[in-house]
C-alpha positions as a Markdown table, in Angstrom:
| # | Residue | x | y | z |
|---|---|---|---|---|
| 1 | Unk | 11.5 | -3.3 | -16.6 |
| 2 | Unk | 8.3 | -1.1 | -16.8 |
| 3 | Unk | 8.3 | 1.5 | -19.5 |
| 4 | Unk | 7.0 | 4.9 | -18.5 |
| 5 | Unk | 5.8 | 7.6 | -20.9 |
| 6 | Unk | 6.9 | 11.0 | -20.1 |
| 7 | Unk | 7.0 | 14.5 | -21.1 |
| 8 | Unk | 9.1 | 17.7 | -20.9 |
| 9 | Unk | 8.9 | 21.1 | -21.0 |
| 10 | Unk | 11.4 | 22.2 | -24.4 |
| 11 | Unk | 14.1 | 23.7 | -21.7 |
| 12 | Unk | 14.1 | 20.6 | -19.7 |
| 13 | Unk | 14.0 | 18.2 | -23.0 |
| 14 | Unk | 17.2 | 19.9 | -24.5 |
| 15 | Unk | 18.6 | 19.9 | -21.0 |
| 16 | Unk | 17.8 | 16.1 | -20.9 |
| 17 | Unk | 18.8 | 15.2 | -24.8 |
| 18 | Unk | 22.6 | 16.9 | -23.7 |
| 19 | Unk | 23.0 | 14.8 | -20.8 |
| 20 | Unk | 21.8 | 12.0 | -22.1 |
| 21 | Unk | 24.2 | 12.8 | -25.3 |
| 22 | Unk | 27.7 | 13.4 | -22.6 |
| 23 | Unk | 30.2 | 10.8 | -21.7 |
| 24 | Unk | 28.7 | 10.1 | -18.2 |
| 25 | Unk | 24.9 | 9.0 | -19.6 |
| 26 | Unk | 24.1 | 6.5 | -22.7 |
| 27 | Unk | 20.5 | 8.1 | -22.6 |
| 28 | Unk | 18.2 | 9.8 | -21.4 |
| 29 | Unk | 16.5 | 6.6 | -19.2 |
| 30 | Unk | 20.2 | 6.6 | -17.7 |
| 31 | Unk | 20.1 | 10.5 | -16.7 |
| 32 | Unk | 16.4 | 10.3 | -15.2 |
| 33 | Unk | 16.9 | 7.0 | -13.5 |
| 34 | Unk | 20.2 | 8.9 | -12.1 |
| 35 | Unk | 17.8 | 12.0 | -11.1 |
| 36 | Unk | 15.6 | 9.4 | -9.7 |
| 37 | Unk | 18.4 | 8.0 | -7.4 |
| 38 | Unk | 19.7 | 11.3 | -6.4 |
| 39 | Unk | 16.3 | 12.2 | -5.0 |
| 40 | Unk | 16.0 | 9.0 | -3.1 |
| 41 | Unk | 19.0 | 9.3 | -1.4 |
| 42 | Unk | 18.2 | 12.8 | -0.2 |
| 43 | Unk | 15.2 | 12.1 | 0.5 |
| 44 | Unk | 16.2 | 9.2 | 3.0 |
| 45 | Unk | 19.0 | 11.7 | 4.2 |
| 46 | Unk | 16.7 | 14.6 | 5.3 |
| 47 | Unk | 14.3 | 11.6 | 7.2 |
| 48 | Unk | 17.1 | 10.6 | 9.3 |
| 49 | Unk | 18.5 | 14.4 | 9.8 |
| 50 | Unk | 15.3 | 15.0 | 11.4 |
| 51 | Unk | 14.8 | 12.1 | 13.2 |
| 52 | Unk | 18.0 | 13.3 | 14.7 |
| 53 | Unk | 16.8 | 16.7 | 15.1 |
| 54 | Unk | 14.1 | 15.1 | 17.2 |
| 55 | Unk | 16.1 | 13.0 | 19.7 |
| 56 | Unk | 16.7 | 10.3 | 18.1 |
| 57 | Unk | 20.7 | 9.8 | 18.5 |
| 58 | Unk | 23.1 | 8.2 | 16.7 |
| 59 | Unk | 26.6 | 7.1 | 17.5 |
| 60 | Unk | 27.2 | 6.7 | 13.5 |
| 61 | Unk | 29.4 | 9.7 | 11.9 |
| 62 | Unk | 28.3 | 11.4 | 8.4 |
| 63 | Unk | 30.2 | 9.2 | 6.4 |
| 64 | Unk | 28.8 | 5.9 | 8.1 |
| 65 | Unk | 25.1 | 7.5 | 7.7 |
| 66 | Unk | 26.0 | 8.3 | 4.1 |
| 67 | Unk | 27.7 | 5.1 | 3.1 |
| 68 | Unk | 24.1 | 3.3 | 4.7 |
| 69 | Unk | 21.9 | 5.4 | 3.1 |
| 70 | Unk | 23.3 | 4.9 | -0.6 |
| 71 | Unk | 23.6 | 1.1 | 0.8 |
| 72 | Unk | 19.7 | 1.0 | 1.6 |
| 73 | Unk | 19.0 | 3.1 | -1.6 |
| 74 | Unk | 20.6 | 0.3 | -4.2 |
| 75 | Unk | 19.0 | -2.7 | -1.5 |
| 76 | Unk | 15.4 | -0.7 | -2.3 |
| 77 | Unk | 15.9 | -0.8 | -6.3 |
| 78 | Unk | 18.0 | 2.4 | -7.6 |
């Protein structure tokens, strides 16, 4: 896996260091690889909300365009 080199404002490195310190997270990879996914997902989300917006129908409810969205998210590498 590629190593990346980042760095942090103190707020956002202490906010960081306690997540990566709880019960959910073993570090802080875990919690910005987490962030990482989150965004994904919402990003491919708000693509297909307005691709709706614009016409494009769907007969799929929210949670069938949820449950595929997190679906093509892991497929893609999150």
């Amino acid at each position: 896996m590629p190593r990346q080199s980042i760095s942090f404002p103190p707020p956002n490195d202490d906010w960081l260091r306690a997540q990566g310190e709880s019960e959910k997270y073993t570090s802080k990879s875990d919690v910005v690889n987490d962030l990482i996914r989150k965004a994904r997902e919402i990003e491919t989300i708000r693509t297909r909300l307005i691709q709706v917006e614009n016409g494009h129908l769907t007969s799929q409810g929210r949670a069938e365009i949820l449950a595929e969205t997190k679906a093509e998210v892991r497929r893609n590498g999150a």
